[in-house]
Phi, psi and omega in degrees: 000122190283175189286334168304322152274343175286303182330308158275272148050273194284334173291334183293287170340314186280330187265333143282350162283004163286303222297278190327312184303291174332310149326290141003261175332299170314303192232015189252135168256096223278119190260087179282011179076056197224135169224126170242145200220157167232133182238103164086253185214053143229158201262121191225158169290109192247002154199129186263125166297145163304146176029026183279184178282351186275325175298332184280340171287338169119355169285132186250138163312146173092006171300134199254137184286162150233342171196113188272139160029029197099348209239101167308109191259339195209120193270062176317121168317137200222160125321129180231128169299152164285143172310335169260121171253158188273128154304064168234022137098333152296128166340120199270156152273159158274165205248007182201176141262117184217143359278209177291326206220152187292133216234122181289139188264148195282166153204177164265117275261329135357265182321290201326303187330297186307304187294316151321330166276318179333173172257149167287100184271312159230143191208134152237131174235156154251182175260142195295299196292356197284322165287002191280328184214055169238184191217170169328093169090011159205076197232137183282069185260109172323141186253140152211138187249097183237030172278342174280017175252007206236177199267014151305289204289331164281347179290346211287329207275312186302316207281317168303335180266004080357299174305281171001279193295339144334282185280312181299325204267013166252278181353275197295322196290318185284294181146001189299325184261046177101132176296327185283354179237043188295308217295347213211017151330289180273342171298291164336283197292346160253350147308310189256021140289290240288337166303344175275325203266339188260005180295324170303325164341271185343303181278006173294324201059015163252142223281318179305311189289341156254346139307324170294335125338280202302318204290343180301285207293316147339281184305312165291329189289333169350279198294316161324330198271311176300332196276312215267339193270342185270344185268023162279139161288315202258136194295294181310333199262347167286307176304310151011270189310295135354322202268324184282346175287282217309302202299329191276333166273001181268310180303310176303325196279328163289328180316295159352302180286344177235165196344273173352308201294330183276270191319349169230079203281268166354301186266321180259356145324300208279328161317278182297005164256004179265267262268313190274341148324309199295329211270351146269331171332280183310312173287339178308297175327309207278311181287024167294285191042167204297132189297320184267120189270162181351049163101001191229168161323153183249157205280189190299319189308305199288328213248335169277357182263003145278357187244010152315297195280306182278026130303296201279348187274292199268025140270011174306265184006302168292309172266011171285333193289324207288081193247023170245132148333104035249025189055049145257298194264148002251038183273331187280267215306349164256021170271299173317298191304308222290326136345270240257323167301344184271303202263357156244009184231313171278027166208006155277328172269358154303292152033263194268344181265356173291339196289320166319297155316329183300311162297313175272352167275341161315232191026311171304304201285296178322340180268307192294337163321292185316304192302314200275340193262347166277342194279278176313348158301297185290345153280312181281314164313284180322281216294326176311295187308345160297332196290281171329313169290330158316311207277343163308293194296308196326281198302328184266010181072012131248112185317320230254303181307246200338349181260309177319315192294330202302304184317293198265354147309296179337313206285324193231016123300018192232296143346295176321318204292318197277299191304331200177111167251118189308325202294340172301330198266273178001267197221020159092174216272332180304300175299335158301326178263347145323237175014286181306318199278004180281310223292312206283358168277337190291303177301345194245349161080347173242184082037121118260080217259136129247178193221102153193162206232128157220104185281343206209110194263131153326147165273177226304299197315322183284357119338294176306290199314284206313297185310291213275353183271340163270355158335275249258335142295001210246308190317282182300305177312336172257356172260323205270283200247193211236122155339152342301139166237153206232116177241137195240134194237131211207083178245146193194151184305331177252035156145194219209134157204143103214213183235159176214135172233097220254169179245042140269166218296320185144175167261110207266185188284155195055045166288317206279326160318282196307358164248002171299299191306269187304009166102356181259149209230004173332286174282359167265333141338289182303279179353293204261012172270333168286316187279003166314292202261339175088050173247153178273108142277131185229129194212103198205122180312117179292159204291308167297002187120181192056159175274124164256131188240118163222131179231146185200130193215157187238174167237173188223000000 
């Protein structure tokens, strides 16, 4: 799916969840399952739906009304007061009861109809035997409140779910809100909209429209989730992720259609708002991924694009919990952290690890300086005079001096070679690891196999980085591990990996602390010739014996 088509993809979505909410608002009438009737001259329940919301508060048929939508339908004897109470600071008695007896208040048989047909916004009842033995100021009458279902109170969540998209989808577009998710703008801004937009759905209580809700709010985490999931570095872990995106928007969006999600609102509510959060959640993370390259710190680009990526995978999330008056917490308050975590803690240490980096690649670049202006010194100098003096003792016939001179011509052309090797320049890291993998059979007494298919050459720095991180494992696989050793090199227009795998005993754990401690820098090298290019080095004792080394870089 190309970012274009995913893009209308998520605008279609968003737009049908306005159309549908609108609608909603427009014609939908919201049913708590309450039917009422008049028996003599009182108003009674006269039928509760199985599993509606007034059966789920506890209203039973045959409840006698006492006050419909404001409207006193039924007059309970009360205590009645004096009108004046006398000033002594003591609590007045009451000087009477009225009426005697609980008493239907008239009304017209007209209006009553009218009120009767109305949706139940508020109702008080009693139980029938409750007026037989109740008394003045203690009749067990139950209250039920179902006017905060109805769509005044759903517009306010549509209008705020609107804004969102609005304003996030400029915010991520401009680049204000992180460089790395310009790409994923639109898609973001309507994941953390569609939980808001569908609210009106929601407050109908009726199973088609949230079920129809949920398969909406699914469906938008969707295109966010496919966005979050092509930046997993690792193929497997893509697929992983993807498979569990699929199951978890599928779960949600049926959870929606049954009953139970309208009638245990609390419990499998909480449920569909887990299952369709999760569905960017999770690629968010995975694409997050470990703060940390082959054990060392990650450079500034890498630490802001992960707290980027688990920002934007868990505020769906966050905005499925925001399920109240005043519709702001906690979606206002993980905006705010999310603020103030950004401009004092991640981008004050973007910062110092940018500054950081900044030094080591001087360092970096200045020791290859340093390495190609000594290889030339020692080519154009050294060894041309080496050249001569061979061809002198040859000519004056001594032999055993021209074989000496040959030996030590050999020695730093092989040096030149370690310093700068022209064939990396040349014709690239594949033919450079020829080379390299010949000269390290000599040394290593076994077997040095390599593979490798490069259709494509990198540029020159991720060359460099790649030659010099199979030095410095080749180095180690021949004092550390035992032949056969096998190195494998893979170039392709979208990226470079490779691996060196030796059948010696392993690496064992903290080697690389404990060799830091002595002084040997190996694997601190190889780290930082990867995060140099922004390539994964992975270096881990395989379960049967041996070392595994894999760098593995894209390009972006």
């Amino acid at each position: 799916m190309t970012a274009e088509l995913r893009d209308r993809l998520a605008l279609l979505v968003a737009a049908s969840c306005v159309a549908a909410s609108l609608i909603a608002l427009a014609v939908a009438r919201v049913d708590v399952g309450i039917t009422l009737t008049v028996d003599g001259d009182r108003v009674v329940v006269a039928h509760v739906g199985e599993g509606s919301l007034a059966a789920r508060d506890g209203l039973q048929p045959g409840m006698v009304v006492v006050t419909l939508n404001g409207a006193l339908l039924l007059d309970l004897p009360h205590a009645v007061y004096p009108a004046e109470w006398p000033d002594t600071g003591e609590e007045p008695q009451p000087i009477g009861v009225e009426p005697d007896e609980p008493t239907p208040v008239p009304i017209d048989p007209i209006y009553l109809a009218e009120l009767i047909r109305q949706p139940v916004a508020y109702l008080d009842a009693i139980q029938p035997w409750d007026l037989e033995t109740g008394a003045a100021d203690q009749w067990a009458v139950q209250s039920f409140w179902y006017g905060h279902y109805f769509g005044g109170n759903a517009s306010m969540p549509l209008a705020l779910g609107v804004l969102i998209l609005g304003v996030g989808g400029w915010l991520l577009g401009s680049g204000r809100a992180g460089a790395s998710l310009r790409p994923l703008a639109i898609p973001a801004a309507v994941a953390a909209a569609a939980p808001f937009l569908v609210r009106p759905l929601e407050a109908t209580w009726w199973v088609p429209a949230i079920g129809l809700a949920g398969t909406l709010s699914a469906a938008a985490m969707l295109p966010l989730a496919h966005g979050l999931i092509s930046l997993i570095r690792e193929e497997y872990d893509r697929r992983l992720i993807g498979l569990a995106v699929v199951a978890f928007a599928v779960g949600a969006a049926v959870i929606a259609f049954i009953p139970l999600g309208v009638y245990n609102w609390d419990a499998s509510g909480s449920v569909r708002w887990v299952l369709a959060g999760a569905v960017p959640l999770l690629p968010g993370l995975a694409a997050a991924g470990p703060l940390t390259v082959g054990g060392h710190g990650s450079s500034s680009g890498r630490l802001l694009e992960s707290a980027e990526f688990a920002v934007a995978g868990a505020t769906p999330m966050v905005a499925f919990a925001t399920d109240g008056d005043p519709w702001l917490f906690p979606f206002a308050l993980w905006l705010a952290a999310v603020f103030v975590a950004g401009r004092f803690t991640i981008r004050p240490l973007a910062r110092l690890a940018t500054r950081a980096q900044l030094q080591r690649d001087l360092v970096v670049a200045a020791t290859e300086a340093e390495r190609a202006r000594v290889a030339a010194d020692i080519h154009d100098d050294a060894l041309q005079e080496l050249t001569l003096l061979v061809r002198r003792l040859d000519a004056a016939g001594d032999t055993e001096g021209a074989e000496i001179a040959r030996t030590v011509s050999d020695r730093l052309r092989a040096i030149c070679g370690d310093l700068r090797l022209p064939i990396l320049d040349d014709l690239g890291v594949g033919p450079a690891l020829d080379w390299l993998v010949l000269r390290i059979e000599r040394l290593a007494g076994g077997e040095v196999r390599l593979e490798r298919s490069d259709g494509t050459r990198p540029p020159a720095d991720v060359e460099l980085a790649f030659f010099r991180v199979a030095q410095e494992a080749l180095s180690n696989a021949v004092r550390h591990g035992r032949p056969p050793i096998v190195v494998r090199y893979h170039a392709t227009d979208h990226g470079a990996s490779l691996s060196i795998d030796d059948a010696g005993p392993g690496i064992a754990p903290g080697a690389g602390d404990e060799a830091e401690k002595a002084g040997r820098f190996g694997l601190l090298n190889m780290a930082q010739r990867a995060e140099q290019i922004g390539a994964i080095l992975d270096v881990r004792r395989w379960p049967g014996g041996g070392t595994h080394v894999a760098l593995e870089w894209r390009p972006r």
